[in-house]
Steps between C-alpha positions, in 0.01 A plus 500: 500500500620834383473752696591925383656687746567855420736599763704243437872537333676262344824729624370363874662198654280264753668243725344166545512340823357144551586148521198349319573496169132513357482797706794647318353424200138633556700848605691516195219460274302753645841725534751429190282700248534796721774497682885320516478230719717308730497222662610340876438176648634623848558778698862454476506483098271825535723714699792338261314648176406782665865601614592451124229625322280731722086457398273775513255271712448199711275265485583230809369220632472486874497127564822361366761256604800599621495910514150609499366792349495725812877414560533634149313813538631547794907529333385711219358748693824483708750584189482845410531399123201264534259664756317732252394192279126447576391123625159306411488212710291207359342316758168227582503581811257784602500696816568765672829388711666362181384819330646736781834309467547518149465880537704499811792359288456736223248413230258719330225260424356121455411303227249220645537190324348333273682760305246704230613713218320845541585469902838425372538753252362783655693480848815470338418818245383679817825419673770570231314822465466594875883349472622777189352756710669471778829480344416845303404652788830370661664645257364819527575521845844376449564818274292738698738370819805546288408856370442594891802337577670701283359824632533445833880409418491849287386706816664352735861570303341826424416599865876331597623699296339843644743430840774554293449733222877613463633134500528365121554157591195485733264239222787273489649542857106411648438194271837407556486507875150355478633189365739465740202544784332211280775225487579572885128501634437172255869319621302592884238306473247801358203380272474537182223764505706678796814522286301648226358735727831637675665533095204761458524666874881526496534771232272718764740529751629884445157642391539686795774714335245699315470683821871537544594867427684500144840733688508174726462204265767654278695710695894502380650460894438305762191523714499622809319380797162737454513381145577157589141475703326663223614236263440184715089618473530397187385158667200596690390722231504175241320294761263831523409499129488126444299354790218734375383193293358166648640283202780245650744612229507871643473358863815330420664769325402739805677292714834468285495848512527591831727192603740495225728691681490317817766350613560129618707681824239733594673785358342572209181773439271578547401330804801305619370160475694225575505121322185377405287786652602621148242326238648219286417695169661838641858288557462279212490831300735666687775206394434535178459872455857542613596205320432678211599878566871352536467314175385757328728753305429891549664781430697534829548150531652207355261185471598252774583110351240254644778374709573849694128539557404181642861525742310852595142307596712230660681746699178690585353204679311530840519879454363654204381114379257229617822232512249227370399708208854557443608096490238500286574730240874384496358154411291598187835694408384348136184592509638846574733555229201371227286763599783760463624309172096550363491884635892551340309375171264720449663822631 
């Protein structure tokens, strides 16, 4: 019997899951004219073909020797690369605690045997359809993410960059340093999300500069104490700004701004704080901020090798470093010179 299905494409692969074979071959008769088809005879085979050649549906058998097909369902909607495919169990049995674990493990529907084409047809249309949605819409939010992401990375190296207007390094010198932040918070222990997180806050940590007097920030000799004061406000007035929001990326930047200056011996600004009173984020940016400034070439001062710097953070141990930060950082010394190889690349 010939059934026409207009939503179905011949483009659209369906997965065959049972281990009666003239239940294999009622599904592919009602299937093949629309539709590639594949075929299983276990739930092992089916995760094999699937691995190799991914369908655009399931249909599965639940009652099968060996795996059945909730232990199947079950790893596909574990793998990243296989949870999105939809899954039509085909079962005899009919009620609701069966029902409520097949949807517990994952599928999207049932197919109650004996097996009929329109039923048949129609559930698995419906599916691949509701199926190409979701993967547009995925899509779309994919790029709509990655066009925020990109924005947010824009303003954030914009608003960096209004802490140090006179510095024409600063773009560099922030994403730079930020990388360093990420490797050392990630070689911690940090999540991956957290990582990501401190890479955007870190390039925050002088916005308080913009309320620095310019005859200050640039001034040709060395500060004196009055000026000194005035210029260590530069933390509380970037903690000022950025805590104004209630998103965790500006929380986090807020408090890299006012700690980044802390000091692992308690005599750092602007409040003195001593070992980990200081936050985590404030020291791990503190390391690598430095880190950086040495390594960095400027017009009144040679670049330091990688070798002179990280002597100068092992040196500044239990004072001006968190000495477990510091071991740390001297064993991802790798790490470290790939991120300065990649920033040496593009500069």
């Amino acid at each position: 019997m010939k059934v026409t299905n207009q939503i179905g494409l011949k483009d659209k692969r369906v997965l065959i899951v049972d281990d009666v074979p003239r239940n294999i071959d009622l599904l592919k008769e009602i299937l093949a004219e629309h539709y590639q088809v594949q075929v299983a005879k276990s739930g092992q085979a089916a995760l094999d073909i699937i691995h190799r050649y991914p369908p655009d549906l399931v249909l599965l058998d639940i009652m099968m020797p060996g795996m059945n097909g909730f232990e199947v369902c079950k790893r596909l909607k574990a793998a990243p690369e296989t949870m999105d495919i939809p899954v039509i169990f085909l079962t005899a049995v009919n009620d609701a605690q069966h029902e409520q674990e097949g949807f517990n493990v994952g599928c999207v529907d049932f197919i109650t045997k004996p097996i009929t084409p329109l039923t048949t047809l129609s559930r698995v249309a419906t599916h691949l359809k509701l199926a190409e949605n979701n993967k547009q819409n995925k899509q779309i939010i994919e790029h709509r993410t990655r066009q925020l992401d990109d924005a947010l990375q824009s303003a954030i190296g914009m608003l960096g960059e209004v802490g140090q207007l006179n510095d024409t390094d600063t773009g560099v010198h922030m994403w730079r340093m930020a990388d360093y932040c990420a490797i050392l918070a990630r070689a911690i222990g940090w999540s991956e999300d957290q990582v990501e997180l401190l890479k955007l806050a870190a390039p925050l940590h002088d916005t308080g500069k913009v309320g620095i007097p310019h005859s200050i920030l640039k001034s040709p000799n060395k500060l004196n104490e009055a000026e000194w004061e005035i210029m260590r406000q530069h933390t509380v007035i970037g903690h000022q700004i950025l805590i104004k929001s209630e998103a965790p990326l500006f929380k986090l930047a807020a408090e890299v701004a006012l700690g980044h200056h802390e000091k692992w011996d308690g005599s750092g600004y602007p409040y003195g704080l001593i070992g980990t009173a200081i936050p985590q984020s404030a020291r791990i940016v503190a390391l690598a901020d430095v880190f950086d400034a040495l390594t960095m070439k400027r017009s009144y001062k040679r670049s330091w090798s990688v070798e002179e710097a990280l002597e100068h953070i092992k040196n500044a141990a239990n004072s001006h470093f968190d000495p477990e930060l510091v071991a740390c950082f001297l064993s991802i010394e790798n790490q470290v010179r790939d991120v300065q190889s990649k920033w040496d690349a593009v500069h």
